[in-house]
Structure formats: C-alpha cells, structure tokens
N, C-alpha and C positions, 0 to 999 in steps of 0.2 A: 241397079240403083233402087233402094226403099221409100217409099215415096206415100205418105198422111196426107187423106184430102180432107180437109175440115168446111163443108159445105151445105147448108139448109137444103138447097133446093136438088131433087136428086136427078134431076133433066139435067142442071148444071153440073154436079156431081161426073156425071154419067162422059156424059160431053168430053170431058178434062181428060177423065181415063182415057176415054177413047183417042185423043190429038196426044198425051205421054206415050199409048202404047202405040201410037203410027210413027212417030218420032225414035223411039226405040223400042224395040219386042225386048229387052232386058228387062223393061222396067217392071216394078212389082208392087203392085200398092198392099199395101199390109196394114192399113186404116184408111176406112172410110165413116167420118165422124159428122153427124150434125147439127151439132148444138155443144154450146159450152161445159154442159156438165157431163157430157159424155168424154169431150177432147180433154177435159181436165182429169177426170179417172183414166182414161188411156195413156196423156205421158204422164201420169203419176205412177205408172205402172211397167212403160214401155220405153226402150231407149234405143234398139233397134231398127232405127230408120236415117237415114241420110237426107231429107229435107220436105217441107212441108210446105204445102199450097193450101189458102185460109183466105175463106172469105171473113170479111168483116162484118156486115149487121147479119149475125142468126136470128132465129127465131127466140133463142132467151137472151138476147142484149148482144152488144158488142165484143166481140173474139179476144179486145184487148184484156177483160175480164178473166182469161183463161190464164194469164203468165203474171197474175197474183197468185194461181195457185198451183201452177204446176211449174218447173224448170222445163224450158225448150233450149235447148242449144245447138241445135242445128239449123240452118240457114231457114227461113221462112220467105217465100213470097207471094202478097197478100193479090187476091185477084176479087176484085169488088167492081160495082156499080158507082161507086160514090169515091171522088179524087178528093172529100176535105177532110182523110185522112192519110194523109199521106205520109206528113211529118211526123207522127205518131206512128204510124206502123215502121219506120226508119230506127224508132227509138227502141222497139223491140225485137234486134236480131235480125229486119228484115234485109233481102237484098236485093227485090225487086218489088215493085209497085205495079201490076196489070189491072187495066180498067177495061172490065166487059164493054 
C-alpha cells in the first residue's frame, strides 16, 4: 500500500510512519508533505498512491485549501487535534476522522 502523509510537525509525521510500518512492513510511504504548497505541487504531479493521511491546520492554513487546487481521489483520512472539522473533512473524499 502507497501511502502520502501531509503533516507540519515532523515528531507527528515521524510517529504515523512508524504505527503504518508496525501495522504492515508492506506499506510504503512515497510522500511525505508539510504544508499546502508543497501537497498541492505533489498531487498535481503525482497519482501513484492508494491513500492519504492529512492533517488539518498546517503551518500555511488549512489542508482543505489543497483540493481547490489539486484533484485527490483517493480515500483521505484526516488525523488532526481539532474535532470542529469534521463535517468538512467528510465533504472532501474523506473516510476517517482521527483525533490525536
């Protein structure tokens, strides 16, 4: 499995990798992104992956800023600090809501 972490803090970043790759040694992260204008030039570039874990508030605004500019069509589930978006991350593709 292909698997984009769109994450500011690279402790949290780090962390994620490490509970995907205890969970399965398949898995294969092929992006690690953090901040919106970097996730947004990667899948405007990249289509390669089978599903994305994104946090919500980066360092340049909010993640939901990224899919005005880029198409994600793979399954996303957003892993954030903060539950009052939830119904908005639901609205873009997502199919899990994890609250650190």
């Amino acid at each position: 499995m292909k698997i984009v972490i769109v994450e500011d803090e690279q402790l949290a970043a780090e962390k994620l990798e490490r509970y995907l790759l205890k969970y399965n040694a398949e898995v294969t992260i092929v992006g690690k992104l953090s901040s919106n204008d970097e996730a947004i030039q990667w899948f405007q570039e990249n289509e390669d992956y089978d599903v994305v874990f994104m946090d919500i508030q980066l360092t340049d605004g909010l993640s939901f800023e990224i899919f005005n500019q880029a198409k994600i069509t793979k399954p996303i589930i957003f892993t954030t600090a903060f539950d009052e978006y939830a119904i908005d991350a639901f609205k873009v593709n997502s199919v899990d809501y994890i609250l650190k």
